[in-house]
C-alpha angles and dihedrals in degrees: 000000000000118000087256102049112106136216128227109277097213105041114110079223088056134118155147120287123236129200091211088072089069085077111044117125118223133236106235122177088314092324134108109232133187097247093236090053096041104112137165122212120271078243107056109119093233094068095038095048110358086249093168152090133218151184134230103210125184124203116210123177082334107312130106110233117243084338087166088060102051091048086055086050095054109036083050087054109045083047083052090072103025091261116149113202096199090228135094107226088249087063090044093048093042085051098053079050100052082045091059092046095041089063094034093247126163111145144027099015135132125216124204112199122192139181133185136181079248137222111358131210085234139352115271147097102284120103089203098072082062101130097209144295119039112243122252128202135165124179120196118193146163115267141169127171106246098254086220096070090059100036089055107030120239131262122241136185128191115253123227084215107087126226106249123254111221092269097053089034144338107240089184088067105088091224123181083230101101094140088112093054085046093062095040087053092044093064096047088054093054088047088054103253134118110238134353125261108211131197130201139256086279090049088246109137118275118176153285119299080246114000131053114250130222125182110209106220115171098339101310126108113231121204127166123272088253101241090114098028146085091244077211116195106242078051079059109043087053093064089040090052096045091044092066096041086075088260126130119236122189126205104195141117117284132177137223095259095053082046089054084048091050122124095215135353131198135169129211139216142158097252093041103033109198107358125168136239123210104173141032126174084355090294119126110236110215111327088342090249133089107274144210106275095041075058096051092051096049084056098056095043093055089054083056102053092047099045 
């Protein structure tokens, strides 16, 4: 990606391009790489299968965001699927952090850390043909959410692909198989919108094909109830956040036709943070522009990042 290249502007994925991120090294397997010379083997079992898990950091006036939490997140994960990382959290923690210094960052990055179950004797399904060590990257960027996207709501449509219960697939389990959201996403894209929104096997809603969605009705933020969703964290620190404000959050099963009714929508995400959403189907939610309680929890999610 050149300096000049652009992003998309609505895209709750979306953000401004920076030219410093020409220049990022790369943590590679213990090693600081040029990013466009930072590789992983044909055999790693994360490109042939997608055998891996992986975090979404922020960094925010030098602190990682709910960085206890993501590390939950990951080392449940990778135990989830018999995948040992080969670090204790402390030297994962200690090697995002030499990834930050070693590119002078302190504020405003985002830091993509993978792990996979690492280079394989052959490609196929068996974790036992694993050769060693499992791989280890971790990519820190510049990013800032495209201020457009919240200034003007995205745009969502309702996938035909349903978000999986447990049984089918974990959604909890930060997998690098993301093939089923793509398409989702693939669709909303050719129908003109910016991201998909999914339900589950019921038809209640779901969630996004990236972020975590709320309606706004009277006041009150609705979630689902979390059976067919990520439950992401910054999903979670937002009903934290508005529970103690004194708001009322309600995790339930709603349907399409209560969302089109909605006052107000958002997503949230941790590149993003809080972002609206004004239509979905075609259809305006509320006034069709970000409203005033949206705004109120962005507010608060912003104190929270900064204290």
């Amino acid at each position: 990606m050149s300096g000049t290249q652009t992003t998309s502007a609505s895209s709750a994925q979306g953000y401004l391009d920076d030219p410093r991120n020409e220049d990022v090294l790369v943590y590679v397997n213990g090693e600081f790489v040029p990013r466009d010379q930072a590789s992983v083997s044909v055999f790693d079992a994360g490109f042939v299968l997608g055998d891996g898990v992986w975090e979404g950091l922020r960094l925010v006036d030098g602190k990682l965001l709910a960085l206890a939490d993501h590390m939950d997140r990951l080392y449940e994960g990778a135990g989830s699927i018999a995948l040992d990382i080969g670090l204790t959290r402390e030297e994962m923690v200690a090697a995002i952090r030499a990834t930050l210094a070693r590119n002078g960052m302190q504020d405003g990055a985002h830091i993509r850390l993978m792990v996979t179950r690492g280079r394989k004797r052959t490609p196929n399904q068996d974790p036992r043909f694993a050769l060693g060590r499992a791989t280890i990257v971790i990519i820190a960027e510049y990013k800032t959410p495209r201020p457009e996207a919240k200034a003007a709501g995205l745009t969502l449509m309702t996938s035909t692909i349903r978000c999986s219960t447990p049984d089918v697939f974990d959604l909890r389990l930060n997998s690098h198989s993301r093939l089923n959201f793509i398409q989702a996403l693939i669709q909303a894209i050719n129908c003109g919108a910016d991201e998909a929104l999914m339900l589950d096997q019921s038809g209640f809603v779901a969630s996004c094909n990236s972020t975590n969605f709320f309606i706004v009705r009277k006041g009150e933020l609705w979630t689902s109830t979390g059976r067919c969703n990520f439950k992401g964290i910054t999903h979670r620190k937002v009903m934290e956040i508005w529970r103690e404000s004194g708001g009322t959050v309600r995790e339930l099963d709603f349907t399409l036709a209560e969302t089109y009714a909605a006052d107000e929508a958002f997503v949230t995400g941790t590149l993003g943070g809080i972002t609206p959403v004004t239509r979905i189907d075609g259809r305006r939610i509320g006034t069709g522009r970000p409203g005033p309680v949206t705004a109120d929890v962005a507010r608060l999610y912003q104190a929270y990042t900064l204290r």
